[in-house]
C-alpha positions as CSV (number, residue, x, y, z in Angstrom):
1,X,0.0,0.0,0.0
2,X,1.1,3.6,-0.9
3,X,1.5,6.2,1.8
4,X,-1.0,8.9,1.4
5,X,1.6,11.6,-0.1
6,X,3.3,8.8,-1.7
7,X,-0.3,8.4,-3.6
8,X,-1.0,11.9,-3.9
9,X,2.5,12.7,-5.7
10,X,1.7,9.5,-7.9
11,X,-1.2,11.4,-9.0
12,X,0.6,14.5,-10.1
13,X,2.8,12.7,-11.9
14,X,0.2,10.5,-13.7
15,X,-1.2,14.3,-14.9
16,X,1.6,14.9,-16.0
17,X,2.3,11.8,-18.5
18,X,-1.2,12.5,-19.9
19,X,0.1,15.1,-22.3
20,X,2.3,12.6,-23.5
21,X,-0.2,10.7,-25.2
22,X,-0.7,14.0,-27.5
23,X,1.2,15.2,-30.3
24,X,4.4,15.9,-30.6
25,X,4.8,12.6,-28.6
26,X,1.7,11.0,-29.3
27,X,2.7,7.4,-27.6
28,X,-1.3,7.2,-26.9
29,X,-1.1,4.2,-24.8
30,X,-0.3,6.5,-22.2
31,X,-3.8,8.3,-22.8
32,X,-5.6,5.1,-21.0
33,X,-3.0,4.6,-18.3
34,X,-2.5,8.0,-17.2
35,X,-6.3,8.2,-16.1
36,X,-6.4,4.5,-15.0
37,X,-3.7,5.4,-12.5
38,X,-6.4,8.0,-11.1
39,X,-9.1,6.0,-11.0
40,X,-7.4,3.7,-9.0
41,X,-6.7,6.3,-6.4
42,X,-9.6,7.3,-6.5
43,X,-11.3,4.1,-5.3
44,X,-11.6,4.1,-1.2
45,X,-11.0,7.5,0.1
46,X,-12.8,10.8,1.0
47,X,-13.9,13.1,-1.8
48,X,-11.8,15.6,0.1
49,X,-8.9,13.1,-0.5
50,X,-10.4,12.6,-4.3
51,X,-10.7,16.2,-5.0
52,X,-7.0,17.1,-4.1
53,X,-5.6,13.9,-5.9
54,X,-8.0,15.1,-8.9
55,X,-6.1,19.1,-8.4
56,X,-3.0,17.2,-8.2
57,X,-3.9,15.2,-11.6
58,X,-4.8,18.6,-13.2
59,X,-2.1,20.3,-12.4
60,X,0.3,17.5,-13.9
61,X,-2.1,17.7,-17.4
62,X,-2.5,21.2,-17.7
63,X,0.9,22.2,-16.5
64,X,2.9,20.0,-18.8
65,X,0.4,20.1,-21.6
66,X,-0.6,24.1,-21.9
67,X,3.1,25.2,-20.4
68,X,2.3,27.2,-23.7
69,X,0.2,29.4,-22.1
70,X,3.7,31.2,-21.0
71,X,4.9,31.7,-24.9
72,X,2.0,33.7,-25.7
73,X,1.8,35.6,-22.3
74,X,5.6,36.1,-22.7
75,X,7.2,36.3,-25.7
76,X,4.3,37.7,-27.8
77,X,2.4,39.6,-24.7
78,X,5.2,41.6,-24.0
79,X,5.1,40.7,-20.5
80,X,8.1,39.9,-17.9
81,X,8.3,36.9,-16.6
82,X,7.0,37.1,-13.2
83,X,3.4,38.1,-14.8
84,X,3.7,35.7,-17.6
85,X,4.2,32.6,-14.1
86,X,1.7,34.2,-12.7
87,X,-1.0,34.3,-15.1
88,X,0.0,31.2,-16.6
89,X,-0.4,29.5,-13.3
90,X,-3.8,30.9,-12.7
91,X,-4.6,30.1,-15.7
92,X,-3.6,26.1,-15.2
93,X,-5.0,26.1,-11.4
94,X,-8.1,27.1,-12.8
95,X,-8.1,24.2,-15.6
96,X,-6.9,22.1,-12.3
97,X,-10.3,22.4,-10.9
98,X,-12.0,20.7,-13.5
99,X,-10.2,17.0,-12.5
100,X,-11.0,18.4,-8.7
101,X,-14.9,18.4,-9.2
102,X,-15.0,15.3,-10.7
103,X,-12.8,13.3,-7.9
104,X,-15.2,15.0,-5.7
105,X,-18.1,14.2,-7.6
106,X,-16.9,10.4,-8.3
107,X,-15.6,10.0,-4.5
108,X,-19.4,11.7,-3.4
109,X,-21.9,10.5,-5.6
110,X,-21.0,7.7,-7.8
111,X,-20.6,4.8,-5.4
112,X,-21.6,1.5,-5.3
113,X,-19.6,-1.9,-6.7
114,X,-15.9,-1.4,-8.0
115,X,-17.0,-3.0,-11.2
116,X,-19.8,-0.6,-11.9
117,X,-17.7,2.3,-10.8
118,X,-14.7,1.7,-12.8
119,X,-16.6,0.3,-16.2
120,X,-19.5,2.9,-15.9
121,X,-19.5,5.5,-14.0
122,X,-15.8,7.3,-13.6
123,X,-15.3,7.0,-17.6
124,X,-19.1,8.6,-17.9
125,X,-18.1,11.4,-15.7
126,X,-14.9,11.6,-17.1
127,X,-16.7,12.3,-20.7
128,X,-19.2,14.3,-19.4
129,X,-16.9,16.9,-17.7
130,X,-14.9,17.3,-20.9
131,X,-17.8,17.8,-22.6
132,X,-18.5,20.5,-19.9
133,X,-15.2,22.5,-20.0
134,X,-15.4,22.2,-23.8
135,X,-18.5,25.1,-23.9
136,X,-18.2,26.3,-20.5
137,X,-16.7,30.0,-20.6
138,X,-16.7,29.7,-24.1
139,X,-14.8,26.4,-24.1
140,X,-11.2,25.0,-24.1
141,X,-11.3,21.3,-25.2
142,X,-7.9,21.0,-25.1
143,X,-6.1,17.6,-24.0
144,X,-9.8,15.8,-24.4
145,X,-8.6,12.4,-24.3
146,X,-10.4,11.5,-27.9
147,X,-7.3,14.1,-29.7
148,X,-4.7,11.7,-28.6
149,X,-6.0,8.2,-30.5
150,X,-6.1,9.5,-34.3
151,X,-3.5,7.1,-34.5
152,X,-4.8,4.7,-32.7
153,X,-7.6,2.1,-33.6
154,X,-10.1,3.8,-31.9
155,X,-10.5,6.3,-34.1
156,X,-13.1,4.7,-36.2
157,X,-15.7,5.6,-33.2
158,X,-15.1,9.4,-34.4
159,X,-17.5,9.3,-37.8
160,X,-19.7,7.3,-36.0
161,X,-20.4,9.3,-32.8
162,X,-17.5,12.6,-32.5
163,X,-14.8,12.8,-30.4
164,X,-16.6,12.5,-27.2
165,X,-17.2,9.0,-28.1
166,X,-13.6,8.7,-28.2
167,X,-12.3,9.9,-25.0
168,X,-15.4,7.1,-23.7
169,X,-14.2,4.5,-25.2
170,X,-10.3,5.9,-23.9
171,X,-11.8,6.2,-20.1
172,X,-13.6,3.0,-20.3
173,X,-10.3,1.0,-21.5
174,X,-8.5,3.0,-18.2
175,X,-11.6,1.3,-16.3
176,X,-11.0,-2.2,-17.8
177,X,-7.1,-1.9,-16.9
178,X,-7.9,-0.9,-13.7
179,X,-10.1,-4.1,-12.8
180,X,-8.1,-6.5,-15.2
181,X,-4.9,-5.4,-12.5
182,X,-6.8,-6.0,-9.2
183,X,-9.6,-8.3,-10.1
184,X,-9.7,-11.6,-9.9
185,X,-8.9,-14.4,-12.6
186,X,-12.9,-14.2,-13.9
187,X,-12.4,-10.5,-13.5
188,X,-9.5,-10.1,-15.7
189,X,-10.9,-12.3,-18.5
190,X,-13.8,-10.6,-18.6
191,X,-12.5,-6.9,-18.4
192,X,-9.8,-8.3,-21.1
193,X,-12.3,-9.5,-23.7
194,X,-14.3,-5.8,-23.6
195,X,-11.4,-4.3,-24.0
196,X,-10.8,-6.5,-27.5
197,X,-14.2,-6.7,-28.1
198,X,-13.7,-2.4,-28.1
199,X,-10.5,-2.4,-29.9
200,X,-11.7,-4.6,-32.4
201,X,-14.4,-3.3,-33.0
202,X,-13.2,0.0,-33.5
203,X,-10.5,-1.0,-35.9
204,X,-13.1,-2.4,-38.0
205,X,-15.1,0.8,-37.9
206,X,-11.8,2.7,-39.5
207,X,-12.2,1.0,-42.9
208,X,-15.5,2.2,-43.6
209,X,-16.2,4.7,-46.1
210,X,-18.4,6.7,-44.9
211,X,-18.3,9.7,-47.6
212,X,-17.9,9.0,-51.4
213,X,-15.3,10.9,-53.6
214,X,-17.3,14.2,-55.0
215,X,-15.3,14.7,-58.9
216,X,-11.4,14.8,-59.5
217,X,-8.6,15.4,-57.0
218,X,-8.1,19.2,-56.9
219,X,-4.0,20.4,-57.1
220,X,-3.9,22.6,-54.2
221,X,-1.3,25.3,-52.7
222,X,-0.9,26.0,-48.8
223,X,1.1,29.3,-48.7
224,X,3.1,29.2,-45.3
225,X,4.3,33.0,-45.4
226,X,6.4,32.4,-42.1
227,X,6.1,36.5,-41.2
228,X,7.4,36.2,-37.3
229,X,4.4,37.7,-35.4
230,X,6.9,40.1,-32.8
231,X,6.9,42.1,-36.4
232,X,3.6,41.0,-38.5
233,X,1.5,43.9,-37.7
234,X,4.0,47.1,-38.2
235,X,3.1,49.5,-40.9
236,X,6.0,49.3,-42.5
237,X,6.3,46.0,-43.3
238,X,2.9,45.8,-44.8
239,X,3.9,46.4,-48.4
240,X,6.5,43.5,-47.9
241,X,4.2,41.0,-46.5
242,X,2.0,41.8,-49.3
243,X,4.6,41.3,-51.6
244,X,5.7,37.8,-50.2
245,X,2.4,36.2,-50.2
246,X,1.4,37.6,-53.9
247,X,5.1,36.0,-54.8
248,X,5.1,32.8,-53.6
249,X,1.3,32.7,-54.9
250,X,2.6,33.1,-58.5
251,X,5.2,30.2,-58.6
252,X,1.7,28.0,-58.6
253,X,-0.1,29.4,-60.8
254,X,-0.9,25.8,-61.6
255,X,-3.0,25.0,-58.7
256,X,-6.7,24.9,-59.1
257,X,-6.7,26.4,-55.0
258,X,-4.2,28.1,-53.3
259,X,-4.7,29.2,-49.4
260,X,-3.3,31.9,-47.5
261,X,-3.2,31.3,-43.3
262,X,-5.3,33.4,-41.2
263,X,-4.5,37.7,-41.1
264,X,-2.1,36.9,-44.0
265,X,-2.7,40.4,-44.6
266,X,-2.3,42.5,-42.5
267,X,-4.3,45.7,-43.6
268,X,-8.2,46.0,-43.6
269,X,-9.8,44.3,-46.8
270,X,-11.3,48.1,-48.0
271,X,-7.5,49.6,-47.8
272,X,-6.3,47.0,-50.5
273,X,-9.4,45.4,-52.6
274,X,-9.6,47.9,-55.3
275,X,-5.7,47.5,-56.2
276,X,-4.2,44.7,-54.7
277,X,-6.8,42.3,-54.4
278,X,-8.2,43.2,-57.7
279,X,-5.3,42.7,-59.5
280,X,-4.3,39.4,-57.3
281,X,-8.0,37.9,-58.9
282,X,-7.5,39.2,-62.3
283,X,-4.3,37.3,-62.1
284,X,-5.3,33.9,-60.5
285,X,-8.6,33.8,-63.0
286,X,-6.4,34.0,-65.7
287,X,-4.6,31.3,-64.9
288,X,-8.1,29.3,-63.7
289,X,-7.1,29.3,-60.1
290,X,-9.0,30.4,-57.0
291,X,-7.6,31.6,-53.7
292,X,-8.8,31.7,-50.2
293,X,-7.2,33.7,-48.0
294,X,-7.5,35.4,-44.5
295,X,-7.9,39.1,-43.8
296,X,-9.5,41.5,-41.3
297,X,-12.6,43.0,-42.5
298,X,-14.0,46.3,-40.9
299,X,-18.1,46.5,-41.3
300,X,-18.4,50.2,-42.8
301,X,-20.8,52.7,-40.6
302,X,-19.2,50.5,-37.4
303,X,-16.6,50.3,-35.4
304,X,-17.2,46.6,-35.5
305,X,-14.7,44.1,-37.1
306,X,-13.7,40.4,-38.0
307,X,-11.2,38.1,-38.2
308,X,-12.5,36.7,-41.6
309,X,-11.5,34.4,-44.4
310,X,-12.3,35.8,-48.5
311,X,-12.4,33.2,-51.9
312,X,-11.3,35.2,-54.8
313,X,-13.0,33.2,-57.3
314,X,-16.1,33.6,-59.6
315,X,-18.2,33.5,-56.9
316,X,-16.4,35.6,-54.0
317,X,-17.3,35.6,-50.8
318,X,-16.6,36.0,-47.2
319,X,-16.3,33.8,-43.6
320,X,-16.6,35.6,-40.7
321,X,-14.7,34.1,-37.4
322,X,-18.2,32.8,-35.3
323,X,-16.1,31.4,-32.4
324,X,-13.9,33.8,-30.7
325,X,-10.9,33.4,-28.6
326,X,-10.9,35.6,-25.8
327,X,-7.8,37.6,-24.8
328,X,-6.5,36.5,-28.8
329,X,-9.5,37.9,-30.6
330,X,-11.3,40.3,-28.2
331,X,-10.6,41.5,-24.4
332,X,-13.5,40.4,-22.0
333,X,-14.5,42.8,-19.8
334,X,-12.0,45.5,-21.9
335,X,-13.2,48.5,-20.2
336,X,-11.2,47.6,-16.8
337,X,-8.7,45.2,-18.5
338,X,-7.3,47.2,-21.3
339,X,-4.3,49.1,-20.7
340,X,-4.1,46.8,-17.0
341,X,-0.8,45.1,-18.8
342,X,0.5,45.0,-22.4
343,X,-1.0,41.4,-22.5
344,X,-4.4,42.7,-22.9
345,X,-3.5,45.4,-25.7
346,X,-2.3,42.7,-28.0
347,X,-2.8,44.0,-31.8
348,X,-5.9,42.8,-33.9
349,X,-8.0,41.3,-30.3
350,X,-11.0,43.5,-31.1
351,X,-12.9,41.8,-33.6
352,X,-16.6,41.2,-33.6
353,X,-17.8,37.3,-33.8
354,X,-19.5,36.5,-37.1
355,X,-23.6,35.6,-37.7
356,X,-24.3,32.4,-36.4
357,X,-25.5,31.3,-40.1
358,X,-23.3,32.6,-43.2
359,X,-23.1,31.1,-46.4
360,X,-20.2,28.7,-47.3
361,X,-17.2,29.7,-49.1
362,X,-17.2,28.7,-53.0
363,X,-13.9,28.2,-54.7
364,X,-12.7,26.1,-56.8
365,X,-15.7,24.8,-57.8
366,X,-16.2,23.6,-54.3
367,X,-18.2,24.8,-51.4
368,X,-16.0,25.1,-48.6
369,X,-16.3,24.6,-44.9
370,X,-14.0,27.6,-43.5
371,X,-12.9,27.9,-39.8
372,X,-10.5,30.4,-38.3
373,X,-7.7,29.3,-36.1
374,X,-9.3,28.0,-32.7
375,X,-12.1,27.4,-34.1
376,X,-12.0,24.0,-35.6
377,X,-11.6,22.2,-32.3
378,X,-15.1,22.3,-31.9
379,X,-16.3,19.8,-33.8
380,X,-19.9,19.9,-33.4
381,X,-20.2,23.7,-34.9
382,X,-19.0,22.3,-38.1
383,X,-21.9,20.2,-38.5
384,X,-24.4,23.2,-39.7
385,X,-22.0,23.0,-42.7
386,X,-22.7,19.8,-43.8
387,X,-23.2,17.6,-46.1
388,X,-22.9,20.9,-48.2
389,X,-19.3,21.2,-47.9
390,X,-17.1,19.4,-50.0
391,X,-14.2,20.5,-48.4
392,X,-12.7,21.6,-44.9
393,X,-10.1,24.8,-44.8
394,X,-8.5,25.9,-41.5
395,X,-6.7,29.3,-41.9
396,X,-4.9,29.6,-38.6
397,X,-2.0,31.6,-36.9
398,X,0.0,29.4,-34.4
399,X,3.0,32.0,-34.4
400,X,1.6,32.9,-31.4
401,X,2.8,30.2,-29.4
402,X,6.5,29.8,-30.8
403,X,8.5,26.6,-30.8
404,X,5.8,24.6,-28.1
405,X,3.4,21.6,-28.1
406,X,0.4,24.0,-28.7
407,X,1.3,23.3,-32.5
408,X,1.6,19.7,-32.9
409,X,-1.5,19.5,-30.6
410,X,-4.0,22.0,-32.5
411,X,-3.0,19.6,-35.6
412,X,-3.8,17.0,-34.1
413,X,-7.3,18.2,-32.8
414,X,-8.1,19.3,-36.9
415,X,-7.3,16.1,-37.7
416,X,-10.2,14.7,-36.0
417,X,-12.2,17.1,-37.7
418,X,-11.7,15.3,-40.8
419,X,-12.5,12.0,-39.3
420,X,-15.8,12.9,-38.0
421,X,-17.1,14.7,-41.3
422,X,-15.3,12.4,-44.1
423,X,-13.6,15.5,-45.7
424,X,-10.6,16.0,-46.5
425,X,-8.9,18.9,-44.6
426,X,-6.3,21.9,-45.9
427,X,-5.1,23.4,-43.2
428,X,-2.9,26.1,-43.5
429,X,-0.8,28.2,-40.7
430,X,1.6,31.4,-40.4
431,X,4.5,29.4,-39.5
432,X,3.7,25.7,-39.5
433,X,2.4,23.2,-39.2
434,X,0.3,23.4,-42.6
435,X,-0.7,20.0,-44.0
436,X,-3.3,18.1,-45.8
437,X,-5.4,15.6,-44.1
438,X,-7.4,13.0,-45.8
439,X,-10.9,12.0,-44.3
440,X,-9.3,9.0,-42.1
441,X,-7.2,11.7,-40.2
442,X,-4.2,10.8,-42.1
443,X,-1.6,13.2,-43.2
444,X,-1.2,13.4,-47.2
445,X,1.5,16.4,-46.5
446,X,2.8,18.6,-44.0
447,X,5.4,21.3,-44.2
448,X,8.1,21.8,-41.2
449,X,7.7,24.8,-39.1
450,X,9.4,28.4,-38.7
451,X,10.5,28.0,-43.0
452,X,9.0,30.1,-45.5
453,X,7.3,27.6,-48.2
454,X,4.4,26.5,-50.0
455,X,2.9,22.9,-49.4
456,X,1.6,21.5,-52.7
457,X,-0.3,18.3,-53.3
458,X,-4.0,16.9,-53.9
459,X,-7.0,17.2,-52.2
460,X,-10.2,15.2,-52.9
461,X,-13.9,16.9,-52.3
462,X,-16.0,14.3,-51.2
463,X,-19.7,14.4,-50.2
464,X,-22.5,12.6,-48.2
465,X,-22.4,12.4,-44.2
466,X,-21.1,10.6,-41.5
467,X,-23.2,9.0,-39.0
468,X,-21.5,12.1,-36.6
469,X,-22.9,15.0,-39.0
470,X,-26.7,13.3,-38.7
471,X,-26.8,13.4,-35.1
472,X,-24.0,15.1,-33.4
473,X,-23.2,14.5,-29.3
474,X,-26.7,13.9,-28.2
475,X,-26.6,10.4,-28.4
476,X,-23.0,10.3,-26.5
477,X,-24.7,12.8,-24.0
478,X,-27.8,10.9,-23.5
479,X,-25.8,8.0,-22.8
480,X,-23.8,9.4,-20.4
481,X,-26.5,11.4,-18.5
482,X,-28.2,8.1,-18.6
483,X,-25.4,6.2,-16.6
484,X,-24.6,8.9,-14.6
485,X,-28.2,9.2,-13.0
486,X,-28.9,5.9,-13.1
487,X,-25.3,6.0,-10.6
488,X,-26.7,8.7,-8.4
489,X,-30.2,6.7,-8.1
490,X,-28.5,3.7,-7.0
491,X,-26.2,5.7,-4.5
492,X,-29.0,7.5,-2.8
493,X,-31.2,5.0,-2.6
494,X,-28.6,2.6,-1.0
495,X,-29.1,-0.4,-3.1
496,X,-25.3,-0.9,-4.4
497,X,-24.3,-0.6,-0.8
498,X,-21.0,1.0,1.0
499,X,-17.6,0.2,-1.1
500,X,-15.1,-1.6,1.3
501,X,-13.0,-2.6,-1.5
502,X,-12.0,-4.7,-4.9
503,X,-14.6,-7.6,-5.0
């Protein structure tokens, strides 16, 4: 038997091998034992003891996994290093809480037999809470267990039922280890053959096709401009960024669609579409190509703006950034905040969220399903766009967080993105990584980061829908409200009993 800091300190450190299971890394085995190690400690002590060991857990996951946090406080927010700890530390403590709660909650509540506990309810809770932080406060789903198995066999649950139904299946395998290691002989083979019955299952869910090829293989262009973003938005280097994107632009003039990342200008789209952008369109429709590129837009009459994408094609168009990051894209409360620190005077973090419905991007002869940066890891606020869209675009700028994990892992997440919808996916990024992602989540190209370059290749448009764009989470949500009150009634009315142990 572990002491009691001995157990507490092993569930730091399990917290802090989670993000291991993520990209760069990505050795996802790690993603089931990381959490099974906290079920474990979980099992048989006080939800005061469950809470701190959950803080413990969360400060291991969310201090390893979004240590860049600091990068973009620091390096790009102009702020000294004691403030850049500071807030980065709130800002993890905060996240910390979430994997409190649910100790508490899973320590309080969800009691009765260890086999029911550990199959059912912790890996329903589990779900269910990442579910909850990925809307609450306008949502951070980052390190949802799901992210980290697009290599992995289970996968093939994403078209099916999302993400969510991922990072189940990932907390109900931790379960299964958990009572396959301290159950009995009957216990192990049973928690042994769910777990291949899962795995197998799921592997044979990754060769379906859910989505049907939709004409010929486009040749696309991801422009990867590489501006650093201590400089991006000066005045005087407007003309040259200009300059660089309409270059590289022209050495593929054979590409049917070329994409610029997101703000690859810098300058409001009235202060250059009547000469630059005109002339850039006039050029690409001569050679039969179409661009999509991303620009600030200021609403005349307003003082309202938005972090938008524009297709410079026959039938041009704009996307309007919906889902806004706060502190990146706007200040909250700005009227005591701004001009607090330099953090919260960042360039460009005004802008104005889009409408809720907008019409899709066209290029290409395509119609496109166009996020903005952040946007895209939330999966269920592509759906409106679907079956329409033949094709996924993410313009984003990860400058902002420098030579970290954030990244690797934001790739990762818009991978899954073209799992669940079966589309195949261009992202493109101000510094890397830009790539193309085929509807299994597989990566057809990627460029290396911090180089200037353009990523060529093919992309496919493919229509119909998955099972995921039909029906969304509910069904995962229903499901796991289902268990999880079904827990509670059998808690409160007493018929499971006191837990003394592994049966």
């Amino acid at each position: 038997m572990l002491s009691r800091p001995a157990a507490d300190f092993l569930a730091l450190l399990a917290g802090a091998l989670l993000p291991l299971a993520f990209a760069p890394v990505g050795f996802y085995p790690l993603a089931i034992l990381s959490p099974a190690l906290l079920f474990l400690l979980w099992l048989n002590v006080t939800p005061k003891r469950a809470m701190w060991r959950g803080f413990l857990f969360g400060l291991g996951q969310f201090g390893v996994g979004v240590s860049w946090i600091y990068v973009a406080i620091h390096d790009f927010g102009y702020s000294g290093v004691p403030l850049a700890v500071f807030l980065t530390s709130l800002f993890v403590a905060f996240l910390a809480l979430f994997p409190a709660l649910l100790g508490y909650a899973c320590a309080r509540v969800l009691r009765g037999p260890v086999v029911w506990r550990l199959a059912l309810l912790f890996p329903a809770a589990w779900t269910l809470w990442e579910w909850i932080r990925g809307w609450i406060l306008t949502g951070f789903p980052w390190l949802h267990l799901g992210y980290s198995q697009i290599e992995s066999p289970l996968r093939g649950l994403a078209p099916l039922l999302g993400v969510y139904s991922v990072s189940l299946a990932v907390a109900f395998s931790a379960g299964l280890l958990v009572l396959a290691v301290l159950g009995g002989s009957r216990r192990r083979v049973v928690a042994l053959a769910l777990g291949a019955l899962l795995w197998g299952g799921s592997a044979m869910l990754v060769r379906i096709e859910w989505t049907e090829p939709a004409g010929a293989p486009l040749p696309v262009a991801l422009v990867q401009g590489n501006v650093p973003q201590d400089t991006k938005w000066r005045p005087e280097l407007v003309t040259y960024t200009l300059n660089l994107y309409a270059d590289l632009t022209r050495q593929h003039w054979d590409r049917r669609l070329i994409v610029w990342p997101e703000a690859a200008i810098t300058s409001f789209y009235h202060e250059v579409a009547d000469d630059y952008l005109a002339g850039l369109r006039r050029e690409a429709r001569a050679h039969n190509t179409d661009i999509v590129l991303g620009i600030p837009v200021r609403e005349p009459g307003t003082r309202r703006y938005y972090n938008s994408l524009l297709s410079l094609s026959e039938s041009p168009g704009f996307y309007h950034k919906r889902h806004l990051v706060p502190f990146g894209d706007y200040v909250p409360l700005q009227e005591w905040l701004r001009g607090l620190i330099r953090f919260f005077d960042l360039p460009m973090s005004g802008f104005s969220a889009g409408p809720s419905e907008q019409p899709l991007l066209e290029a290409a002869g395509q119609k496109i399903a166009g996020t903005v940066c952040y946007e895209d890891v939330f999966g269920e606020e592509l759906i409106p766009s679907l079956p329409a869209a033949t094709l996924l675009i993410n313009a984003t700028n990860n400058a902002w967080y420098g030579d970290s994990l954030a990244p690797h892992q934001h790739l990762q997440m818009s991978r899954m993105r073209a799992v669940e919808t079966g589309r195949t996916l261009l992202r493109v990024t101000t510094n890397g990584v830009s790539a193309i992602v085929d509807p299994h989540g597989r990566l057809l190209a990627r460029s290396p980061q911090f180089v200037t370059t353009v990523l060529t290749g093919e992309a496919m448009p493919y229509r119909g829908s998955t099972p995921y764009v039909q029906v969304g989470n509910i069904p995962v949500l229903l499901f796991l409200l289902a268990i999880l009150a079904l827990g509670g009634w059998r808690s409160h009315t007493g018929a499971s009993g006191a837990e003394r142990g592994v049966e």
